[in-house]
N, C-alpha and C positions, 0 to 999 in steps of 0.2 A: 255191319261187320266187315273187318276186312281182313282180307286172307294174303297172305303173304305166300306165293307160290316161286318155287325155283324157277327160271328159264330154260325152255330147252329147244326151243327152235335155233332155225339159223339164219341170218336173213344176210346173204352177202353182200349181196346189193345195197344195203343199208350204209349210207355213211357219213353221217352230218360232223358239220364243224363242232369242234369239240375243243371249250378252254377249260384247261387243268390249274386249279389255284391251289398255289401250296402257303402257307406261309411259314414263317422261319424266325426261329430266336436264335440268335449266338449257335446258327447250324454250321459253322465252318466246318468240322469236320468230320459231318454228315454228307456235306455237297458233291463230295468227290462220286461216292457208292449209287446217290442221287439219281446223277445226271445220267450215268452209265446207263441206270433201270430205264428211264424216259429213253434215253438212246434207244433202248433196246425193245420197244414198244412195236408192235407190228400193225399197229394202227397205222393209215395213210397221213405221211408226215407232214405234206401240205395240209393236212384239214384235222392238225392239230396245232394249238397253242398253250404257250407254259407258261401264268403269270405265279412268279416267288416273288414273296411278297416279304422282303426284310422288317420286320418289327419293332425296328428302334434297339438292334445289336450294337454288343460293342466289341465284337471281335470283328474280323474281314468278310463277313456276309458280303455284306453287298456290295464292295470292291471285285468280289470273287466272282458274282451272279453277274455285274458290270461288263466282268472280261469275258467270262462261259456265252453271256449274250450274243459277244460281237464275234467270237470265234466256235460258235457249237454249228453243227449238222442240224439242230432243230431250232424251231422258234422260240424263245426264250426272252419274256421281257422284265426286267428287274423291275420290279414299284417298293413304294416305300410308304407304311404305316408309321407316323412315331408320335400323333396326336394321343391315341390311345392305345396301351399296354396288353393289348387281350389279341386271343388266335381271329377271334371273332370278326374283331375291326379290322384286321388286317385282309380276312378271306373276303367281305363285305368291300375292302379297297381293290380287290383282283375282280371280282364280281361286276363292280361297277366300270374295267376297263375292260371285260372281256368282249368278243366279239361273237362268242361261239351259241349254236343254239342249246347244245347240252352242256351243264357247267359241273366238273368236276370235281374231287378233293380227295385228296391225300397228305401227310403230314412229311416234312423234312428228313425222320428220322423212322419213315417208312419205304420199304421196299420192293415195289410195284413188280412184277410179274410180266413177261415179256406178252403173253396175251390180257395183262389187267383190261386196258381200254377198250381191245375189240368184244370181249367179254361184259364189261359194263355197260358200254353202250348199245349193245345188241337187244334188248328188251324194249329199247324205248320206238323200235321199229312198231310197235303197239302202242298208238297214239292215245289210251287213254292209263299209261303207264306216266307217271310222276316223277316218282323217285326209284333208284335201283339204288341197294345196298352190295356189294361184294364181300366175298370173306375176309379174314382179317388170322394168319396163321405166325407161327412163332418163330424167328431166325432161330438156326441150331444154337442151344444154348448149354454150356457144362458146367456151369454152378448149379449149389440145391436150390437156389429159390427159383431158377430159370425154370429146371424139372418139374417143380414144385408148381409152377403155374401154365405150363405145356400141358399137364394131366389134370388141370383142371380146365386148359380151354378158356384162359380168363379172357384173352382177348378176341375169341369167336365172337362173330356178329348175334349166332342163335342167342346169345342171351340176349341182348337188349330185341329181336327181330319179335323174342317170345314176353314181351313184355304184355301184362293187363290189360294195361290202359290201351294204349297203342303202341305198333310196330314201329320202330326206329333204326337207324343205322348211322353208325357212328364216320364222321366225316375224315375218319382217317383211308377210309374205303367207299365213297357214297359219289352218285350222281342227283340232279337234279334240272330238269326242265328250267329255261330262261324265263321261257313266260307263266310260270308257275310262282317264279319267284316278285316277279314284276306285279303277280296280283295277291299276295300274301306279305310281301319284306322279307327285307336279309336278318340275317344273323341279329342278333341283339347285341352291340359294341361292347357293352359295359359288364356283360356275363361272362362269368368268369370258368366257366364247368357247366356242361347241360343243355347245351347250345343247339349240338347234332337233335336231341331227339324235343325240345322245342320247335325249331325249323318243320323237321317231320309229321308235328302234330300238327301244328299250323295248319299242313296242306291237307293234311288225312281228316282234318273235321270241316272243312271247308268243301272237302270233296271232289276236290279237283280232278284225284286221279290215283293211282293203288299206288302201291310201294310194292316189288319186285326183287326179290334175293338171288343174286348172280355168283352160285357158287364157286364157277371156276374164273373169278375176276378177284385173283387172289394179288394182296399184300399182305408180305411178310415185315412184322413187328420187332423188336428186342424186348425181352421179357426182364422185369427188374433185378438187380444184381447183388442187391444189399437192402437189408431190412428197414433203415432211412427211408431208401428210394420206396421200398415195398409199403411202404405205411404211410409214404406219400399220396402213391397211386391210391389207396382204400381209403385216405380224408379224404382225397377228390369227389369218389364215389361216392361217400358221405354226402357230402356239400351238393354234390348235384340232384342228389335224393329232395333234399330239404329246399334245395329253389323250385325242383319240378313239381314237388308237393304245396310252395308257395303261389306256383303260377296255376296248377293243374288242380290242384286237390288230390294228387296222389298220394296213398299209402306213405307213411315213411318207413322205414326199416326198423323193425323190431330190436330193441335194446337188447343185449343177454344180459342179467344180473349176474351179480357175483357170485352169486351159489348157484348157477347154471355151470358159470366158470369153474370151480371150483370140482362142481358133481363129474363136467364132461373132461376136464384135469384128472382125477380122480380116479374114471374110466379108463382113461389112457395107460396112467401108468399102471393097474390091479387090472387089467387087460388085453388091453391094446399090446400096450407097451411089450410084453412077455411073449405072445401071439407072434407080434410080428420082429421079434429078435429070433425067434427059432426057424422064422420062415428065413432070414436076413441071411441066420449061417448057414442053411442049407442051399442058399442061393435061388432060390424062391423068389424074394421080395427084394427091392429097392430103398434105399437110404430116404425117398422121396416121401413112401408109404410108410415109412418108420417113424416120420417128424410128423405127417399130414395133420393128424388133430392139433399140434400145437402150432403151427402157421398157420390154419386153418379159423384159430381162435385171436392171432397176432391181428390177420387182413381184418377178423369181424369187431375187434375194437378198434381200430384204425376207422374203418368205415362210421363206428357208431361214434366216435367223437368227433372226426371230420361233420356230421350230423346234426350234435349236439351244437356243434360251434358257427355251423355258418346260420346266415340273416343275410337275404334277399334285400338288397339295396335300392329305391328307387329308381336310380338312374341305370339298373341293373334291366329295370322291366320297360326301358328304352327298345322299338324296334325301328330299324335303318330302313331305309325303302331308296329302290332305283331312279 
């Protein structure tokens, strides 16, 4: 079994080198908010390094990352993925020039927390710790879908941490041991979605060492902004369901039929719906709580044809090694 325990020691003294891999698609202007948060890292700066790892962009990435390199306060070394199209290959290309003995990740258009890294790496001061997950919370957001997924916490760690199968964390927030990874492999290049909690199972059934959730090794997310974007993010989820279920034998997600749809439709408006208008004008309830069962029903066929549609690719079940 394993049990996924918060951190709460402290161990000052604790301070190993630490490389931070991010990688980067057409993140120009993402970079600027970026670099600020790593500026603002109270981690010891000598014994951090930041490999952004451009992807084959075709905006100013990596002209940008170029110049931030030669004139930033921290360590910053621009590398470049453009063999293969995926986040994978490119963190897998940071990976393999890092120096560090704890190896980090974070995402471009994520917003690390001025304690993220003394926070995440503080766990691993317990030598039979693996991986630490950190939380994963939501920029202020004033659209309905932002709210809309604030109060549901889509992007907290606790879900994927409370998965089934096994504990995961998603590499927008994650650490990981050098030499954990040296006896397992990196990332799988060619997968496209499902990579973070791959990686994680890898080590969790091999047994190398626990997985650790570092509540206050907070990065702050932006939450989707348009229904497009929203039904993006839930085929992902989809699609990642159906690879880990292709690699793992996991569960896949339950389809709703159309007369699910249609009964919990139904509900809404000959219940719901009347309920929470009355709570609305008395100022009671939120605009959020007013739509929830029908966004609620948009992310779950998003998810289920994202689902329906993806096929695990051979070259997909490719793993990289150091």
């Amino acid at each position: 079994m394993v049990f996924v325990i918060p951190y709460k020691k402290n161990h000052d003294t604790f301070c190993p080198k630490v490389s931070v891999v991010i990688p980067i698609y057409n993140g120009e202007a993402d970079l600027p908010d970026l670099i600020n948060c790593l500026l603002a890292q109270t981690y010891p700066r000598h014994q951090v390094e930041y490999l952004l790892v451009d992807n084959n962009s075709s905006d100013r990435t990596l002209a940008i990352l170029q110049t931030m390199a030669q004139h930033s306060q921290i360590t910053i070394h621009p590398l470049r993925e453009n063999n293969i199209q995926s986040s994978y290959a490119a963190r897998n290309k940071g990976i393999r020039s890092a120096i560090g003995e704890i190896i980090a990740f974070t995402d471009a258009d994520c917003r690390p927390q001025p304690q993220w890294l003394n926070s995440l790496i503080a766990p691993f001061a317990n030598h039979n710790v693996a991986i630490v997950a950190g939380e994963i919370t939501a920029l202020p957001g004033n659209t309905l879908l932002e709210k809309y997924a604030d109060s549901q916490d889509t992007l907290s760690q606790k879900h994927t941490l409370a998965h089934k199968f096994y504990p995961y964390g998603q590499t927008a927030n994650l650490a990981i041991r050098r030499q954990v990874l040296a006896k397992v492999g990196l990332f799988r290049p060619y997968l496209t979605t499902g990579g973070d909690a791959d990686i994680c199972w890898r080590i969790l059934q091999q047994n190398i060492g626990s997985l650790e959730f570092a509540p206050k090794a907070i990065v702050q997310h932006r939450h989707r902004v348009t229904f497009p974007e929203l039904s993006s993010q839930w085929q992902r989820y989809g699609r990642s369901n159906k690879y880990l279920h292709q690699l793992y034998g996991v569960d896949l997600m339950r389809n709703i039929t159309l007369k699910e749809y249609g009964y919990r439709l139904g509900r809404w408006l000959l219940k719901e719906l009347p309920r929470e208008a009355i709570k609305l004008s008395q100022g009671k309830a939120s605009l959020v709580g007013f739509l929830n069962t029908p966004i609620g029903l948009f992310t779950a066929r998003a998810r289920n044809l994202g689902q329906k549609q993806a096929q695990l690719s051979e070259k997909a079940k490719i793993i990289e090694w150091l």
